[in-house]
C-alpha positions as CSV (number, residue, x, y, z in Angstrom):
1,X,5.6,23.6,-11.5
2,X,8.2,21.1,-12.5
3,X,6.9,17.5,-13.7
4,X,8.4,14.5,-13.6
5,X,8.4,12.9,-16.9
6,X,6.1,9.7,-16.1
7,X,3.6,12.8,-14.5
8,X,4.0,14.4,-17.4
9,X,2.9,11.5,-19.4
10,X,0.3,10.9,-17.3
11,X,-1.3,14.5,-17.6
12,X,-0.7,14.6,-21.3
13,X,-2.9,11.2,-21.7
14,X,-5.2,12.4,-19.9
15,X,-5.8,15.8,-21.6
16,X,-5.5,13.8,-25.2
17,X,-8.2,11.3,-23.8
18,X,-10.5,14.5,-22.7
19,X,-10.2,15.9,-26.3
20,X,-10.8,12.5,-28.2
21,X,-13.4,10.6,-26.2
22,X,-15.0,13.3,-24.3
23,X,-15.3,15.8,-27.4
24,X,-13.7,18.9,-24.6
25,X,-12.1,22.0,-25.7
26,X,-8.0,22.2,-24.7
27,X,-9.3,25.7,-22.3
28,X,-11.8,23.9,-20.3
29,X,-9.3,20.7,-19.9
30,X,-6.4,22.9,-18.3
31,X,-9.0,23.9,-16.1
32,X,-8.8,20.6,-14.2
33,X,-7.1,20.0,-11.4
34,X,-3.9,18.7,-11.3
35,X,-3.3,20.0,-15.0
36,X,-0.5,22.3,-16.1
37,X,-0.9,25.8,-17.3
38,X,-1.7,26.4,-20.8
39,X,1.8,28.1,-22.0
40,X,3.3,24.7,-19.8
41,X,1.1,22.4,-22.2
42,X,2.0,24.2,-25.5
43,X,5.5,24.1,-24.5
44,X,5.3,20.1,-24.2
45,X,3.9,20.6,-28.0
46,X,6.5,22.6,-29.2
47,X,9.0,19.9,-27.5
48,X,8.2,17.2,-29.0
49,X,6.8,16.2,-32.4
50,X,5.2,13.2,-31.3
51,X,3.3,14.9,-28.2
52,X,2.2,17.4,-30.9
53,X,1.0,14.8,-33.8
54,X,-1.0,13.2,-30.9
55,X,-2.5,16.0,-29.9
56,X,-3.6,16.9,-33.5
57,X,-5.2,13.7,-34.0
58,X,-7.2,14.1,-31.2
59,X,-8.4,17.5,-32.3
60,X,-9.4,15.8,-35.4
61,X,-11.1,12.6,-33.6
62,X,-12.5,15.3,-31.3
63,X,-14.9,16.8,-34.7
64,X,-15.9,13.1,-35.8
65,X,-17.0,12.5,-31.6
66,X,-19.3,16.1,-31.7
67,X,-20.4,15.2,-35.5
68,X,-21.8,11.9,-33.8
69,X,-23.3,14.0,-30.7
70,X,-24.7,16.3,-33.0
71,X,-26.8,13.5,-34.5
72,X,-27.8,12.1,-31.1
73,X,-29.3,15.5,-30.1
74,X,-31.3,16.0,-33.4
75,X,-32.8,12.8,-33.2
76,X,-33.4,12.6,-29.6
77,X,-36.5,14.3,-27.7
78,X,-35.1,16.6,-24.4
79,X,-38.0,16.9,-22.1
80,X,-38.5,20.1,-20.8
81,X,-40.9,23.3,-19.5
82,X,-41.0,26.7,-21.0
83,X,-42.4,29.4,-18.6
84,X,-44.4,32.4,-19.9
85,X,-45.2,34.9,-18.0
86,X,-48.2,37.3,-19.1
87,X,-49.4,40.4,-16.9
88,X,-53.2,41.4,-17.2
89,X,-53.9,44.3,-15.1
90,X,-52.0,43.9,-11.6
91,X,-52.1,40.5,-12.0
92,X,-49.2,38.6,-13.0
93,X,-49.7,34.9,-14.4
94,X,-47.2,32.5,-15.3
95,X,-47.9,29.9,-18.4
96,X,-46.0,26.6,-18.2
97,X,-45.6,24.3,-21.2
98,X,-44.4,20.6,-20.8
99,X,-42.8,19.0,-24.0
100,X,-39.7,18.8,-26.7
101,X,-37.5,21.5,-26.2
102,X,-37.2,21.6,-30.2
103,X,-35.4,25.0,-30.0
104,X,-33.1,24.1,-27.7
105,X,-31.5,21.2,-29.8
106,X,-31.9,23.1,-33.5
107,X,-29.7,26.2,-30.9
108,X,-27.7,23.0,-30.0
109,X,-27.4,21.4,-33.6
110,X,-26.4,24.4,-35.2
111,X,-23.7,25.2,-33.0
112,X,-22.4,21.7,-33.1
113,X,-22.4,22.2,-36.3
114,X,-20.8,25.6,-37.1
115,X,-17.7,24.5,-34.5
116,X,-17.6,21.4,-36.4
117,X,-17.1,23.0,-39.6
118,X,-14.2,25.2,-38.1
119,X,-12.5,22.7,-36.9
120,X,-12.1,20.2,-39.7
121,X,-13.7,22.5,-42.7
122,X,-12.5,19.7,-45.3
123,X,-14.1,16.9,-43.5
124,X,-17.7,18.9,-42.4
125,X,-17.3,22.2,-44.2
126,X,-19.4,23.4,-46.9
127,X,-18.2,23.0,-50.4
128,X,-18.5,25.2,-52.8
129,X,-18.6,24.2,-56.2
130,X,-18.1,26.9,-58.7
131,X,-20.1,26.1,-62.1
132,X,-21.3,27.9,-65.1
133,X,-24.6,26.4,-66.5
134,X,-24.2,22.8,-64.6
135,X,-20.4,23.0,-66.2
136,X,-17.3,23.1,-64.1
137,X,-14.9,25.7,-64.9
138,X,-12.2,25.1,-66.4
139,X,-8.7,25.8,-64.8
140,X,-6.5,26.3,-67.9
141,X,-6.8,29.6,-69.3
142,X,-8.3,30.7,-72.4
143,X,-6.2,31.4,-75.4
144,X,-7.8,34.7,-77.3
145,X,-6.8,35.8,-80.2
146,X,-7.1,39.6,-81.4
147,X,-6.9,40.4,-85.0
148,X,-6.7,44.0,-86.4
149,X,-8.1,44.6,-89.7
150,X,-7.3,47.7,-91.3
151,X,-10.5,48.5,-93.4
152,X,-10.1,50.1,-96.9
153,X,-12.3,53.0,-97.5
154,X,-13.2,54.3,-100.9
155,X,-13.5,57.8,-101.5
């Protein structure tokens, strides 16, 4: 499908707006109606420089927007019901508990998290800092120094 280029600024502002404020992946967006194919939007990338600086910056707002969500979920309670079912003989019961679904956010949290690390590792990633005994290591190499000594034996 051909776009007009005031369309084409309109569908590109919206798909950076879905990635920034919303916190959406670029696959889901292109899902939308009224959006263009994925090879179409990668095109528009690959066309202009400023389309694709835009669009990088909102990947990179888009980590800062789920960091913030992340946070939201871990410190707010989601009321919900678990259902166990336990069979004792031919009959069948079913257990319901009403409370925090505190496994659903930590399942939540940590993949919030792990995707967060991915996509801006030197903002959310882990560091890893190599020491020796609390000391840093040094980056300049070593000068050794190798004598031979040629002994004298007596006889």
């Amino acid at each position: 499908m051909a776009y007009s280029e005031e369309k084409r600024e309109e569908i590109f502002n919206y798909i950076i707006e879905q990635i920034a404020d919303k916190g959406r992946p670029i696959r889901s967006i292109l899902k939308d109606e009224n959006t263009p194919s994925t090879i179409t939007f990668f095109k528009w990338l690959e066309e202009s420089e400023d389309k694709a600086k835009q669009y990088a910056r909102a990947c990179e707002i888009r980590a800062d927007v789920l960091f913030d969500e992340m946070l939201q979920i871990a410190f707010t309670p989601e009321e919900g019901e678990t259902h166990k079912r336990t069979k004792k003989g031919s009959v069948s019961e079913t257990e319901v508990t009403k409370g925090d679904m505190l496994g659903h956010r930590r399942l939540k949290v940590d993949t919030l998290k792990w995707a967060i690390s991915k996509m801006a590792p030197k903002k959310y990633g882990d560091k890893v800092d190599v020491t020796t005994a609390g000391d840093k290591i040094s980056s300049t190499p070593s000068v050794v120094r190798v004598e031979v000594v040629n002994p004298d034996f007596e006889d």
